[in-house]
FIFITOR-380343 format. One line per field, with one value per atom (N, C-alpha, C, O): residue number from 1; residue in three letters; atom name; x, y, z. Coordinates in nm, 2 decimals, decimal comma. Example, Ala and Ser with C-alpha at 12.3 -4.5 7.8 and 13.67 -1.06 7.14 Angstrom:
BEGIN
num = [1:1:1:1:2:2:2:2]
residu = [ALA:ALA:ALA:ALA:SER:SER:SER:SER]
atome = [N:CA:C:O:N:CA:C:O]
c1 = [1,32:1,23:1,32:1,42:1,28:1,37:1,29:1,34]
c2 = [-0,57:-0,45:-0,33:-0,33:-0,22:-0,11:0,00:0,11]
c3 = [0,78:0,78:0,78:0,85:0,71:0,71:0,79:0,80]
This chain:
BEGIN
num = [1:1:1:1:2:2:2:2:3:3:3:3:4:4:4:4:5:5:5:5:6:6:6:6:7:7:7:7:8:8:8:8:9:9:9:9:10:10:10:10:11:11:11:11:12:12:12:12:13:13:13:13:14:14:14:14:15:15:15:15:16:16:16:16:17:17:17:17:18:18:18:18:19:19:19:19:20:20:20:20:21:21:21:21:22:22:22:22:23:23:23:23:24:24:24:24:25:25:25:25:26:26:26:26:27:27:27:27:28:28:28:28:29:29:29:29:30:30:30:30:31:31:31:31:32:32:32:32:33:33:33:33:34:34:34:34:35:35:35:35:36:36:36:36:37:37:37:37:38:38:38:38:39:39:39:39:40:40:40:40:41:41:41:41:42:42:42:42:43:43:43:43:44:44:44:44:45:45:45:45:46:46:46:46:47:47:47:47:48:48:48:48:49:49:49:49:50:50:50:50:51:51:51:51:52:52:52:52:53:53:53:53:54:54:54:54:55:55:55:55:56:56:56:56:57:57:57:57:58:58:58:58:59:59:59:59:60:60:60:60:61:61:61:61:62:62:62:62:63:63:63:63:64:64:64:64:65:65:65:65:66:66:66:66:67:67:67:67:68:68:68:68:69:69:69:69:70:70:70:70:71:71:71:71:72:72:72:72:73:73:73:73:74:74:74:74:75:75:75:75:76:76:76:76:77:77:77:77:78:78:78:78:79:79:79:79:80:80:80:80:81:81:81:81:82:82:82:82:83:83:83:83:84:84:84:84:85:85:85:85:86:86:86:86:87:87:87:87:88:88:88:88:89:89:89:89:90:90:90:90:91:91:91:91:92:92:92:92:93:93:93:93:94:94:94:94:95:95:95:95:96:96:96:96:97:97:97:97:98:98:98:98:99:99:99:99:100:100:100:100:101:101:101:101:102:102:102:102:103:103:103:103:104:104:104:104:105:105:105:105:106:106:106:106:107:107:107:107:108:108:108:108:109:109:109:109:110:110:110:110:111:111:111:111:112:112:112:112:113:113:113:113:114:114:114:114:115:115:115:115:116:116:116:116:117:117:117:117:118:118:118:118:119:119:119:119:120:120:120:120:121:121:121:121:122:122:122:122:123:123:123:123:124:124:124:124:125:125:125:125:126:126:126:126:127:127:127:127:128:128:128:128:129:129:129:129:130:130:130:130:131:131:131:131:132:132:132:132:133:133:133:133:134:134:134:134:135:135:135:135:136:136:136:136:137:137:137:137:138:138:138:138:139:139:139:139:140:140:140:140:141:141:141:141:142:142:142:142:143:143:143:143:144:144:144:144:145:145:145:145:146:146:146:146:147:147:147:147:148:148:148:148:149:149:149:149:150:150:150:150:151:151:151:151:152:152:152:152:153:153:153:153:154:154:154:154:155:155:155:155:156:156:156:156:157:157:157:157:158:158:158:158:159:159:159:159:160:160:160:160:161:161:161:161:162:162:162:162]
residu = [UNK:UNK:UNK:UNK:UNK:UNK:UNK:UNK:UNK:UNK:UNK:UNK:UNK:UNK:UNK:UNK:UNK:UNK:UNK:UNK:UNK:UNK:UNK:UNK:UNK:UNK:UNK:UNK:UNK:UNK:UNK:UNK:UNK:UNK:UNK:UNK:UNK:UNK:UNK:UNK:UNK:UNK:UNK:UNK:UNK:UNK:UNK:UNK:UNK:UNK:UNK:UNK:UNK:UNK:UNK:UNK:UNK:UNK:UNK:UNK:UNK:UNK:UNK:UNK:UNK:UNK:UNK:UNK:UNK:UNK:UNK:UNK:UNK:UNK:UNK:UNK:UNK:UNK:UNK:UNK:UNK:UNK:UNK:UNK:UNK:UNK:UNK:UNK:UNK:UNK:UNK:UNK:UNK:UNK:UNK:UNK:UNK:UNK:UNK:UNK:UNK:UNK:UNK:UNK:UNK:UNK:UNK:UNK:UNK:UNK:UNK:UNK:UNK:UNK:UNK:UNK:UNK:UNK:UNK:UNK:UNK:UNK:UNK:UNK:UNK:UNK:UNK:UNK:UNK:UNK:UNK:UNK:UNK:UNK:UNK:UNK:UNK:UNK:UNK:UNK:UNK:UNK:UNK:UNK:UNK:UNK:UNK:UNK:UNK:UNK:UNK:UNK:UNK:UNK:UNK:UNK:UNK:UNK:UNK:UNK:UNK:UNK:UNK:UNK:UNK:UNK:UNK:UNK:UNK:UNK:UNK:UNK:UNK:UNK:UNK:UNK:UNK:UNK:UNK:UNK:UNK:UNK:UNK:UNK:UNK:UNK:UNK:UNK:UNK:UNK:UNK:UNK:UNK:UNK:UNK:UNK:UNK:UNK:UNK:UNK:UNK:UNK:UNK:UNK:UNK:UNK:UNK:UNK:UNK:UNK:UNK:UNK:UNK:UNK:UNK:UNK:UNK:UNK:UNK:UNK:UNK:UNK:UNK:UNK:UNK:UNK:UNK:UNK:UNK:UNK:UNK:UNK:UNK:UNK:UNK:UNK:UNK:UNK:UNK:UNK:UNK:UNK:UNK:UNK:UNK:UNK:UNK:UNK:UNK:UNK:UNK:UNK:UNK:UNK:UNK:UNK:UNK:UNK:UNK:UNK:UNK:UNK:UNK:UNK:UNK:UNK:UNK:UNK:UNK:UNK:UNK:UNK:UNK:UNK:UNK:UNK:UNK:UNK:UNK:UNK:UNK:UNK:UNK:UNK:UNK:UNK:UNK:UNK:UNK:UNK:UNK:UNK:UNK:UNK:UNK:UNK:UNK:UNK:UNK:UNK:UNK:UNK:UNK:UNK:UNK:UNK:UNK:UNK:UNK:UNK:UNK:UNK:UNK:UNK:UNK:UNK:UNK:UNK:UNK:UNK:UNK:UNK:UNK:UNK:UNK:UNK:UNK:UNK:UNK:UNK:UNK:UNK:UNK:UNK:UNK:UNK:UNK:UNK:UNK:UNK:UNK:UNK:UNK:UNK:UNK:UNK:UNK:UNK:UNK:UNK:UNK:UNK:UNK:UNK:UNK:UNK:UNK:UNK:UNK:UNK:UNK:UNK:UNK:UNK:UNK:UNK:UNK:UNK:UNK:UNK:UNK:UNK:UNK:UNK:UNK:UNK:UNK:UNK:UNK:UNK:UNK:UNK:UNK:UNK:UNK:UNK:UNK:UNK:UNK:UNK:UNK:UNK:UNK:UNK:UNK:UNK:UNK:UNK:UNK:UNK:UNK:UNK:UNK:UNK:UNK:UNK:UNK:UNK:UNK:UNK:UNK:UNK:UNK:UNK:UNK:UNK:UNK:UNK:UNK:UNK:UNK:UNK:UNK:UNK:UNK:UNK:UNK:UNK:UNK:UNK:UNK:UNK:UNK:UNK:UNK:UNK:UNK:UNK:UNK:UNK:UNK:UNK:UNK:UNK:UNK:UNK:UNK:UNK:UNK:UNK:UNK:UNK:UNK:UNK:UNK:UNK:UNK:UNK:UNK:UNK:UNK:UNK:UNK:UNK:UNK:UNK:UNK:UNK:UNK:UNK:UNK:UNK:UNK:UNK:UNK:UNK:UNK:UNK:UNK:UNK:UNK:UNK:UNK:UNK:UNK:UNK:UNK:UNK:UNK:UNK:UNK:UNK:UNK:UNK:UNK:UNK:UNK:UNK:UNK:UNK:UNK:UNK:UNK:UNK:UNK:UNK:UNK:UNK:UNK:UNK:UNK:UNK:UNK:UNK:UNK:UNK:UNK:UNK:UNK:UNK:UNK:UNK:UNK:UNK:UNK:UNK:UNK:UNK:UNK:UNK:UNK:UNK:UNK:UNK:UNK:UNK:UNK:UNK:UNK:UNK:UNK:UNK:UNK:UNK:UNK:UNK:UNK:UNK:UNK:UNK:UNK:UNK:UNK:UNK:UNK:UNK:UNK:UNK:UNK:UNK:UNK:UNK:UNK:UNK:UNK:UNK:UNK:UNK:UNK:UNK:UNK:UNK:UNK:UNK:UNK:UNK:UNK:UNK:UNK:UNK:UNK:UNK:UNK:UNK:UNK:UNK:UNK:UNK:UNK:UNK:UNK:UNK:UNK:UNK:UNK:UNK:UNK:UNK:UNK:UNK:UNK:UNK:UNK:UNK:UNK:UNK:UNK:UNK:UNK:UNK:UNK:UNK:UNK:UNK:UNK:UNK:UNK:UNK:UNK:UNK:UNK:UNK:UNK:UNK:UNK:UNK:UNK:UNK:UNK:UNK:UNK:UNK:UNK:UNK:UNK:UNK:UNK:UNK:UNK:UNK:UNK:UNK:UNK:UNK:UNK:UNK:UNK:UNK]
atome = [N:CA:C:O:N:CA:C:O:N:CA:C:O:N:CA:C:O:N:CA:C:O:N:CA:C:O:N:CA:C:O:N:CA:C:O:N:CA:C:O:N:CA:C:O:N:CA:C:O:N:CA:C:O:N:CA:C:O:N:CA:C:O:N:CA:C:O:N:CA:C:O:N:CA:C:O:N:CA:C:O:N:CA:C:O:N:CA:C:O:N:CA:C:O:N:CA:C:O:N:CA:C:O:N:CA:C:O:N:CA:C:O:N:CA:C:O:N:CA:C:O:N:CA:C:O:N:CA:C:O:N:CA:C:O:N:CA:C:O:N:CA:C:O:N:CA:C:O:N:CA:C:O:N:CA:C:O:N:CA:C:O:N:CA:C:O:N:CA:C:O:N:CA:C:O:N:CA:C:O:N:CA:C:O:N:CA:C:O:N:CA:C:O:N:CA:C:O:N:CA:C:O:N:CA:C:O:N:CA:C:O:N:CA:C:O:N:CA:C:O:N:CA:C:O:N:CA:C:O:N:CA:C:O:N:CA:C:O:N:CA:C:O:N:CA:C:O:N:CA:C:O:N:CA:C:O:N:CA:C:O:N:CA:C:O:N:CA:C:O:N:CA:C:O:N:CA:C:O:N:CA:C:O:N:CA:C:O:N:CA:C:O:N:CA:C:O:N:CA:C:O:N:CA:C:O:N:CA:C:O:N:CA:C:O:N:CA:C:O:N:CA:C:O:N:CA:C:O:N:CA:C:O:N:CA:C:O:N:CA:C:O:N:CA:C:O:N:CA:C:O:N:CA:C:O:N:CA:C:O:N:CA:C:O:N:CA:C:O:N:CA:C:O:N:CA:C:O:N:CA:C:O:N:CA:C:O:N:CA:C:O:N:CA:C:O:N:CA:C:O:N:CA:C:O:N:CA:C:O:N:CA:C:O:N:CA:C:O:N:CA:C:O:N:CA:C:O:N:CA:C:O:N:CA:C:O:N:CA:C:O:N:CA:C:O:N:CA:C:O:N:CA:C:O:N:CA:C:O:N:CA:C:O:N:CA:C:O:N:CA:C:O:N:CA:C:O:N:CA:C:O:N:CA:C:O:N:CA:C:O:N:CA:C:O:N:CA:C:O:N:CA:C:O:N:CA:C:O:N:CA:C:O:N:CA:C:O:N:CA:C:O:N:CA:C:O:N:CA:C:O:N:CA:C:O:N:CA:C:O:N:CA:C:O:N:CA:C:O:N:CA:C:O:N:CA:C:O:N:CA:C:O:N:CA:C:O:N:CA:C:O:N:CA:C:O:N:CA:C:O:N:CA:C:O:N:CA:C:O:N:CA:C:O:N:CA:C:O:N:CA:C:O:N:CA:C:O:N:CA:C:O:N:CA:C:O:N:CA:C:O:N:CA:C:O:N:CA:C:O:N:CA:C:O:N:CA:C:O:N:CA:C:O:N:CA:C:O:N:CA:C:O:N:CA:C:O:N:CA:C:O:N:CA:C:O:N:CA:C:O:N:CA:C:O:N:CA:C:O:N:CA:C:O:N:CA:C:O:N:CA:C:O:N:CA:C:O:N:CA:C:O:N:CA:C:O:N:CA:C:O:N:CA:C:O:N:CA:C:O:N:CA:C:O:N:CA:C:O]
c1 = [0,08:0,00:0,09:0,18:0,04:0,13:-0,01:-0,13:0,07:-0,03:-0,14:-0,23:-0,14:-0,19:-0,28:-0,38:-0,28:-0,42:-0,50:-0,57:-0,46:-0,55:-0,67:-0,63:-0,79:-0,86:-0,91:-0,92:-0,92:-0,92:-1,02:-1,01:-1,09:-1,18:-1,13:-1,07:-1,13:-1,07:-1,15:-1,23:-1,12:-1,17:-1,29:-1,38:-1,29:-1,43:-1,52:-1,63:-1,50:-1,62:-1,58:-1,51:-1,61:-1,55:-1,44:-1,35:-1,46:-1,26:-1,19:-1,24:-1,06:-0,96:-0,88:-0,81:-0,90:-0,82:-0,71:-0,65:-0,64:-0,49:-0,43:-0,31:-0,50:-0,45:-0,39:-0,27:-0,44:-0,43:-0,31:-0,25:-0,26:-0,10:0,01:0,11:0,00:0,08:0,15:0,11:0,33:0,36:0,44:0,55:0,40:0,43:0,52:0,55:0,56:0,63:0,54:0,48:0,49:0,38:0,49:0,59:0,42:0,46:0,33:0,27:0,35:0,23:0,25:0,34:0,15:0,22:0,08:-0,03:0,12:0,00:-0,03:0,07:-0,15:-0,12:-0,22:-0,23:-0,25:-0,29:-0,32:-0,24:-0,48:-0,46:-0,39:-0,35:-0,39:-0,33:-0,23:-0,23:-0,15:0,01:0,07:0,05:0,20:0,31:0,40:0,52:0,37:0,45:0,31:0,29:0,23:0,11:0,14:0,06:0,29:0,32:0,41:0,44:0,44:0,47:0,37:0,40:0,27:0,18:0,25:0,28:0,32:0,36:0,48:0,49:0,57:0,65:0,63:0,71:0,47:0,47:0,40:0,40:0,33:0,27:0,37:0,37:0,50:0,60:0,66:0,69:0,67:0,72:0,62:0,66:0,49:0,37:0,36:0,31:0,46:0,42:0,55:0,56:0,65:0,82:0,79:0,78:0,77:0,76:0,63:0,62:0,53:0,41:0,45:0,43:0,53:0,52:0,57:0,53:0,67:0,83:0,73:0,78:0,64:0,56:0,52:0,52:0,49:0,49:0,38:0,30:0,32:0,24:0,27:0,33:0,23:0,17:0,06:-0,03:0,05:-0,14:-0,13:-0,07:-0,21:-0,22:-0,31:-0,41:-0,32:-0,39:-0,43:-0,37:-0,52:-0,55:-0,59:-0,68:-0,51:-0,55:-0,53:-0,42:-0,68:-0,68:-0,67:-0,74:-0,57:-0,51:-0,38:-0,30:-0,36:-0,23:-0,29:-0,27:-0,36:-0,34:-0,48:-0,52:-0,54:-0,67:-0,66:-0,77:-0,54:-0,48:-0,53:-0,47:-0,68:-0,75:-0,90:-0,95:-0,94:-1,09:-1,22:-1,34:-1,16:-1,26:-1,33:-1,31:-1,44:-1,50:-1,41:-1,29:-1,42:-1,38:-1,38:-1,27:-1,52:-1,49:-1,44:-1,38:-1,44:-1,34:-1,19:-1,13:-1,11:-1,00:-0,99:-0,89:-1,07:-1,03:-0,99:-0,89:-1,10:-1,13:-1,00:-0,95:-0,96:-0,87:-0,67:-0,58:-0,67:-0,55:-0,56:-0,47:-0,71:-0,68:-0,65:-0,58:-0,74:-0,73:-0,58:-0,51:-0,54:-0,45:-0,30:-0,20:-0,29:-0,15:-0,18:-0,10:-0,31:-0,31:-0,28:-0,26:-0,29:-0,28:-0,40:-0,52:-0,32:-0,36:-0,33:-0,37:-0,27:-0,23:-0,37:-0,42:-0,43:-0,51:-0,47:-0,36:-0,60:-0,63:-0,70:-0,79:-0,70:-0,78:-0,86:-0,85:-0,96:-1,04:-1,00:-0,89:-1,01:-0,97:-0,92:-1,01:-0,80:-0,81:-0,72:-0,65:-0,69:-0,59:-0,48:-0,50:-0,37:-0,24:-0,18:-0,13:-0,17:-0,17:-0,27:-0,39:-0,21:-0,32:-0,37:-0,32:-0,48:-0,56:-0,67:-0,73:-0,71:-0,77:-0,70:-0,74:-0,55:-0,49:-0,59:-0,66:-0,56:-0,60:-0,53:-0,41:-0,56:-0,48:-0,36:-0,26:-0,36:-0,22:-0,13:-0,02:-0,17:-0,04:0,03:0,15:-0,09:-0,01:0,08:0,17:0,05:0,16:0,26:0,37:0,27:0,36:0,46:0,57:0,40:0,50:0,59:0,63:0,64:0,73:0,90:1,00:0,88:0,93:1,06:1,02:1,20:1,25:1,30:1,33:1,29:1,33:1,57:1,64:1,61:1,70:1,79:1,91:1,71:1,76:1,71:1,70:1,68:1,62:1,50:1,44:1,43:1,26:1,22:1,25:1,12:1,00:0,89:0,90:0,78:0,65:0,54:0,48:0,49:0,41:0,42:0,54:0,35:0,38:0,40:0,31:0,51:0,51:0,45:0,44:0,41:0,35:0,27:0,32:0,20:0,20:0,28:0,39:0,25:0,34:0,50:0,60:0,46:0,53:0,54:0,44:0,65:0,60:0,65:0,74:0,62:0,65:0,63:0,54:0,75:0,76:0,75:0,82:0,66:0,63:0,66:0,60:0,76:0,83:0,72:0,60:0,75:0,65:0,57:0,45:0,66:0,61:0,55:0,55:0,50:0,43:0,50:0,45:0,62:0,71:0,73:0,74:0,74:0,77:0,94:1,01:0,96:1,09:1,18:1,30:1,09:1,21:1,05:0,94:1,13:1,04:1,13:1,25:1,03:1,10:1,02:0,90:1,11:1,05:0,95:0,97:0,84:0,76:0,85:0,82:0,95:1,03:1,10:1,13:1,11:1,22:1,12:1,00:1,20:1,15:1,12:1,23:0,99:0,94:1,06:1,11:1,11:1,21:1,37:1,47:1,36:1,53:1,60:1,55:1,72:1,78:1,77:1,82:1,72:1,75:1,61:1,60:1,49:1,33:1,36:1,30:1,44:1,43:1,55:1,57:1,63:1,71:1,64:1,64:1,58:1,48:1,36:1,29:1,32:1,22:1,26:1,23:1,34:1,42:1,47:1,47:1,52:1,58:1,46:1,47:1,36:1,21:1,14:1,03:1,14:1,09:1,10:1,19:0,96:0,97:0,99:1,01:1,01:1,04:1,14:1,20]
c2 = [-0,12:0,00:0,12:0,14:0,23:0,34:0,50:0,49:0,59:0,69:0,71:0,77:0,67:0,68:0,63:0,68:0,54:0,44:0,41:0,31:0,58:0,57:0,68:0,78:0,68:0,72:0,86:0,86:0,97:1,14:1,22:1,24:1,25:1,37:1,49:1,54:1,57:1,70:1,80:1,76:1,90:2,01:2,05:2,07:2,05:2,13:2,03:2,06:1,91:1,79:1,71:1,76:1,53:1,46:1,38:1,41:1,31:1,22:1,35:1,45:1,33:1,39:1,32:1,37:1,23:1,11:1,12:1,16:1,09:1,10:0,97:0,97:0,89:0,81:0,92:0,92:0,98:1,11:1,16:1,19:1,14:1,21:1,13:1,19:0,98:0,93:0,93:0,95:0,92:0,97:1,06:1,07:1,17:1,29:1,28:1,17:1,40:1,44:1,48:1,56:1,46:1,51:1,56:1,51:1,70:1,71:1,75:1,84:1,64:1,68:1,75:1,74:1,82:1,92:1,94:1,96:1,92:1,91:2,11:2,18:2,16:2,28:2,40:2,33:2,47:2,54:2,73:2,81:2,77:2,86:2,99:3,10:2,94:3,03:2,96:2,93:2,94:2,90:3,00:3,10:2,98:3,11:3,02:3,06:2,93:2,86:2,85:2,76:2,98:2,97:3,08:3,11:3,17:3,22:3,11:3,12:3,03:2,88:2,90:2,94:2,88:2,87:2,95:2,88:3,06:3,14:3,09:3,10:3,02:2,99:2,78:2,72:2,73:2,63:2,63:2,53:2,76:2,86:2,87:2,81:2,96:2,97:2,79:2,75:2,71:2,59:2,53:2,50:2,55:2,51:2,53:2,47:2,68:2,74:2,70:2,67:2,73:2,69:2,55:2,55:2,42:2,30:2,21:2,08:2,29:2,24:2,15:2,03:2,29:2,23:2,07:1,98:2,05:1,96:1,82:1,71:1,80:1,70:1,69:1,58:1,81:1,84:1,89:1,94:1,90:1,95:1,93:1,83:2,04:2,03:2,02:2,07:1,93:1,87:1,92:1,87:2,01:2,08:2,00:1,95:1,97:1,86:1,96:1,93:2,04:2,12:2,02:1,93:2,06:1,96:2,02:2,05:2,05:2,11:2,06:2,11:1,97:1,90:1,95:1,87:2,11:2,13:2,23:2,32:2,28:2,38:2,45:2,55:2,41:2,43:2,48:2,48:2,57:2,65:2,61:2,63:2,52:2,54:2,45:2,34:2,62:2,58:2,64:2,65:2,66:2,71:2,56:2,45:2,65:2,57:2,49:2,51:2,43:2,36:2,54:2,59:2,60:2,71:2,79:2,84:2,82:2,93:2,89:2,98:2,76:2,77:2,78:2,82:2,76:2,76:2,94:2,99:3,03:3,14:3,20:3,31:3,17:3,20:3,19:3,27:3,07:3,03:3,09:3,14:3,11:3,18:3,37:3,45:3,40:3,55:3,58:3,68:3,50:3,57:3,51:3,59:3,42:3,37:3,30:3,25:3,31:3,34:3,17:3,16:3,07:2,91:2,89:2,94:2,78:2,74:2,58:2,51:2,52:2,36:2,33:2,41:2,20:2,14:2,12:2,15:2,07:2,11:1,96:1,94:1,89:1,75:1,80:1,92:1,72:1,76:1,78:1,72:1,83:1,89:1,72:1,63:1,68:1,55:1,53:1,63:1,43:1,46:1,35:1,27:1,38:1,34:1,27:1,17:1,27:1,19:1,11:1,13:1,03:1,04:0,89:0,83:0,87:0,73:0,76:0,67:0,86:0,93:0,97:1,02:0,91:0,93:0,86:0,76:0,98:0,93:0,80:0,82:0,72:0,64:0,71:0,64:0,79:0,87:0,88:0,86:0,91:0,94:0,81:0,80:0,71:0,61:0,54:0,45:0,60:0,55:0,66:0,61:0,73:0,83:0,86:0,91:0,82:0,86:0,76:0,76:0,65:0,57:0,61:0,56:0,71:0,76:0,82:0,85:0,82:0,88:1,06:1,07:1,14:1,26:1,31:1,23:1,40:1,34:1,37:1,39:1,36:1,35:1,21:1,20:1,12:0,96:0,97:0,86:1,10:1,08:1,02:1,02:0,92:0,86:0,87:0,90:0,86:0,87:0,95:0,93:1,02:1,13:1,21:1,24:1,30:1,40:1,52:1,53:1,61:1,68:1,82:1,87:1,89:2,00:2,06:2,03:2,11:2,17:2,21:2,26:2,19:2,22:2,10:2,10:2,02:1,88:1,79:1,72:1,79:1,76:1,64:1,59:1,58:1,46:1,46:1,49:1,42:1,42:1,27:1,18:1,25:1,16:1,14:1,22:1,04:1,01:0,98:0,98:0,95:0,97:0,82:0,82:0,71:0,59:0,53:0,41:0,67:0,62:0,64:0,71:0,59:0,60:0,74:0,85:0,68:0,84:0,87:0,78:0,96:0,97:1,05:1,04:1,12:1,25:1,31:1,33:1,32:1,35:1,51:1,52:1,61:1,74:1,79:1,79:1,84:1,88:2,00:2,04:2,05:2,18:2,27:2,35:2,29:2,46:2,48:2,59:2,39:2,36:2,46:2,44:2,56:2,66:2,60:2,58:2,54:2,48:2,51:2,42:2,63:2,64:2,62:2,64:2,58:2,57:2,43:2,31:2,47:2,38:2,21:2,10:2,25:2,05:1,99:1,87:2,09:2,07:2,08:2,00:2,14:2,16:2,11:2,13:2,04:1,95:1,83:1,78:1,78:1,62:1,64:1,55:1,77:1,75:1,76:1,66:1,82:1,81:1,68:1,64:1,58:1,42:1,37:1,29:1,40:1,28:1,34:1,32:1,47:1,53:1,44:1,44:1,37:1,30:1,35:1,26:1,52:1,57:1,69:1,77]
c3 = [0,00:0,00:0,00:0,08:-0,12:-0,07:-0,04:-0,05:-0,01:0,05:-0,05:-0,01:-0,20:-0,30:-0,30:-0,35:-0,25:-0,19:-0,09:-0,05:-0,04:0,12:0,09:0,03:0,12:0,10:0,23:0,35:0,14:0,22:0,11:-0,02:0,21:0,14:0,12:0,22:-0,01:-0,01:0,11:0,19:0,10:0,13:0,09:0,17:-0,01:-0,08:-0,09:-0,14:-0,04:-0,05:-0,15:-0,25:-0,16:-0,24:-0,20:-0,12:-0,26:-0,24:-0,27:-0,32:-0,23:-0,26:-0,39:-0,48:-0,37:-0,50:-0,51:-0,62:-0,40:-0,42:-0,53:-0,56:-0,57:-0,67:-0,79:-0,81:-0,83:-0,91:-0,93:-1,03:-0,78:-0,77:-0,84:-0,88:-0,86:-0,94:-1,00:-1,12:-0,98:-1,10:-1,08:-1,15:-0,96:-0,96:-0,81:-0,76:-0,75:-0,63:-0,56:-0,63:-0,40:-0,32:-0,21:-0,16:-0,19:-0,02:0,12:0,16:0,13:0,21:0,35:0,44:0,35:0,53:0,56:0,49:0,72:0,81:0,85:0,89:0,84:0,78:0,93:1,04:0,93:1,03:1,06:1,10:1,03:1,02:1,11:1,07:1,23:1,37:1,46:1,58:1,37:1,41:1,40:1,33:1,50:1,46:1,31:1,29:1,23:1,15:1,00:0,92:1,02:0,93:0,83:0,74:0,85:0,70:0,63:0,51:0,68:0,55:0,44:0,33:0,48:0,32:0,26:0,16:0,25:0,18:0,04:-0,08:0,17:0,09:0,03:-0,04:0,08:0,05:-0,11:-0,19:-0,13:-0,24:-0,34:-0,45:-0,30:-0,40:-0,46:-0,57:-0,32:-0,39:-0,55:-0,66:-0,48:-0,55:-0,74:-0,83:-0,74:-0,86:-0,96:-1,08:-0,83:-0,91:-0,99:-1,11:-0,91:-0,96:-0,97:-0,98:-0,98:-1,04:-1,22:-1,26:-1,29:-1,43:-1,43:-1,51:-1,34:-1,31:-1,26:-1,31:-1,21:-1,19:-1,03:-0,97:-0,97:-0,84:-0,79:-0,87:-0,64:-0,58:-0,44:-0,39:-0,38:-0,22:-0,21:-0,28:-0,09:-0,06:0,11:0,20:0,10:0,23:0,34:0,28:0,47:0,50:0,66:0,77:0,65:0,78:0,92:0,93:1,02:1,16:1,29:1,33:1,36:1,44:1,58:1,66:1,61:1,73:1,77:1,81:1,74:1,84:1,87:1,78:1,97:2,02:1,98:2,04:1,90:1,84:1,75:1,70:1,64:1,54:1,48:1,37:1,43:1,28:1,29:1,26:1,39:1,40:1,32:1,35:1,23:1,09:1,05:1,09:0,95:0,90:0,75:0,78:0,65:0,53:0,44:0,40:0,42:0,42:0,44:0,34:0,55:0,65:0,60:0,54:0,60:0,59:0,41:0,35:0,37:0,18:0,18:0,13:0,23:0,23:0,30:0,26:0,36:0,48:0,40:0,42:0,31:0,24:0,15:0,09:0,09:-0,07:-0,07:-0,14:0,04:0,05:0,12:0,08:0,23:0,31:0,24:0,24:0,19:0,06:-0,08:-0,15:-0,09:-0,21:-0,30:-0,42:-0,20:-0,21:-0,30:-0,29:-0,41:-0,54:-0,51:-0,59:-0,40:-0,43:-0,33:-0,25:-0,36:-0,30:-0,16:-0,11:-0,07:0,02:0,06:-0,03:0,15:0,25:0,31:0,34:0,36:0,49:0,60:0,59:0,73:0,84:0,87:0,87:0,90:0,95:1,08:1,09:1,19:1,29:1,20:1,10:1,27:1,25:1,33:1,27:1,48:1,59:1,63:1,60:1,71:1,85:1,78:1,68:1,87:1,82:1,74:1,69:1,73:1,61:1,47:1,37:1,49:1,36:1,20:1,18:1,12:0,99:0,90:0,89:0,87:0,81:0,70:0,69:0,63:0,57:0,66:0,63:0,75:0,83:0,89:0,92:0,91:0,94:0,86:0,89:0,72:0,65:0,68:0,64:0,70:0,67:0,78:0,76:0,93:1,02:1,09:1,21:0,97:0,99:0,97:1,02:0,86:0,78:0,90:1,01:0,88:1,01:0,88:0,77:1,00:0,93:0,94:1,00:0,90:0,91:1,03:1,02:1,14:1,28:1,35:1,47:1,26:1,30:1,35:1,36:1,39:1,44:1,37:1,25:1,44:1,32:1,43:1,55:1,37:1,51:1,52:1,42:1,59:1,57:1,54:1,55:1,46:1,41:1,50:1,59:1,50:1,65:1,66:1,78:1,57:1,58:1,37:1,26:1,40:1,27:1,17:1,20:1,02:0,92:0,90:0,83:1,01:1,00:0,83:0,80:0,72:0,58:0,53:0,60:0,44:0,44:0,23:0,15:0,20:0,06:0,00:0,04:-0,09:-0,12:-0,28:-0,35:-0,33:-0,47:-0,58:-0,54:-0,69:-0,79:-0,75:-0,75:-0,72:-0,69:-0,56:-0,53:-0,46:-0,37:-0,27:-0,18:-0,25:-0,16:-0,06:-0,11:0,10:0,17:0,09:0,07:0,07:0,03:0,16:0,17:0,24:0,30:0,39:0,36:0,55:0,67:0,68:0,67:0,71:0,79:0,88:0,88:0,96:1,11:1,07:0,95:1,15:1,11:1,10:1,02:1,17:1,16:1,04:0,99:1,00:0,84:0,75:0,73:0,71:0,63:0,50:0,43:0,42:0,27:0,20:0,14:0,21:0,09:0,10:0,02:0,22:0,29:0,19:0,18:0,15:0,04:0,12:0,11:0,17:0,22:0,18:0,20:0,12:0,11:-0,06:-0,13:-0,10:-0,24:-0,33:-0,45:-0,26:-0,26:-0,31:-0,42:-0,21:-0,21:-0,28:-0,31:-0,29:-0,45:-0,54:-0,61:-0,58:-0,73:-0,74:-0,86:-0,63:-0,66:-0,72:-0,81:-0,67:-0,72:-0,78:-0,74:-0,90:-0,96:-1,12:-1,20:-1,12:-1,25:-1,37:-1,46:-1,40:-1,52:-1,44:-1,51]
């Protein structure tokens, strides 16, 4: 099984169909409107547009179990990413990341060790997880890891199918 085959409602209602993604480079980050780490969209925005053409996306996955930083509606947060940075990459339903309420994505995902050997829970918001054209986690980064810091753009350019 790879994350391709786990099943998540977008945002706007509907599967999300990450089968879709196939093929391509995913980064997925656990996302949050009232974090002090909620101008990332900014720069997970610029990733978004640099390597879109390249075979790329961020899949934003809003979760309101740290602290309560994303208690909008499906709504509220669409309205909230497109007005205040202006985010064009898709978007999951509000889902948790930890806990025994974890979503099944994540349980594929937080096996993965990041490159300080963490593997496990996810530890705070904007925690991202890049996933290769073939399903595979490829590369774990801590939430503070700035989207565009060469060690994030580094490991998408290695699994960037074009």
């Amino acid at each position: 099984m790879s994350v391709f085959d786990v099943q998540i409602d977008a945002l706007t209602g509907g599967p999300a169909n990450l089968a879709q993604y196939k093929g391509t480079a995913v980064l997925i980050v656990n996302v949050a409107s009232q974090c002090g780490l909620t101008p990332q969209y900014a720069a997970l925005e610029r990733l978004q547009q640099r390597y879109t053409a390249r075979g790329f996306t961020v899949l934003g996955v809003p979760c309101n179990q740290f602290m309560g930083q994303e208690p909008g509606t499906a709504e509220e947060i669409a309205a909230f990413c497109s007005a205040t940075y202006g985010t064009t990459f898709p978007m999951t339903q509000k889902t948790d990341v930890h806990g025994e309420t974890r979503h099944p994505l994540y349980d594929e995902l937080v096996t993965t060790p990041d490159a300080d050997g963490y593997t496990g829970e996810v530890r705070w918001n904007f925690e991202k997880f890049l996933i290769a054209p073939d399903g595979a986690v490829a590369a774990r980064f801590a939430p503070q890891t700035d989207p565009e810091a060469e060690v994030i753009t580094a490991a998408i350019e290695a699994v960037l199918p074009i």
